[in-house]
C-alpha positions, 0 to 999 in steps of 0.5 A: 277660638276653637281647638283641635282635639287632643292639641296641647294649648297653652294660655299666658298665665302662670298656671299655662291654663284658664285661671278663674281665680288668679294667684297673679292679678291678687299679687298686684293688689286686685280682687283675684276672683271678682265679686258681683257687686250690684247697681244702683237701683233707678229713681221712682219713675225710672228705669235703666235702658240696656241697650246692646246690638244684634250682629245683622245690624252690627257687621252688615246691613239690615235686612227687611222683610216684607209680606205682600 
């Protein structure tokens, strides 16, 4: 998303602006600025596997390089 300079955007919060800590969301009984909590720890002789995908393999085709 990108804005044009000096053009008066507005977001659908109450402040109208981008909130990191929302008066809103801790009236409804939530955490208004979300703390880290951290993961479990994997067994000895394991690990987690992140796994994420790059955009040329995501949104297109994936494209080979060759050297001859």
């Amino acid at each position: 998303m990108y804005f044009a300079e000096n053009e008066n955007v507005t977001f659908s919060t109450d402040s109208g602006k981008i909130e990191l800590y929302s008066k809103s969301i801790e009236q409804a009984g939530f955490d208004p600025l979300p703390k880290y909590t951290a993961h479990e720890e994997p067994s000895e002789g394991y690990y987690r596997l992140i796994y994420g995908r790059t955009p040329q393999h995501t949104f297109g085709r994936t494209s080979i390089i060759r050297s001859y």
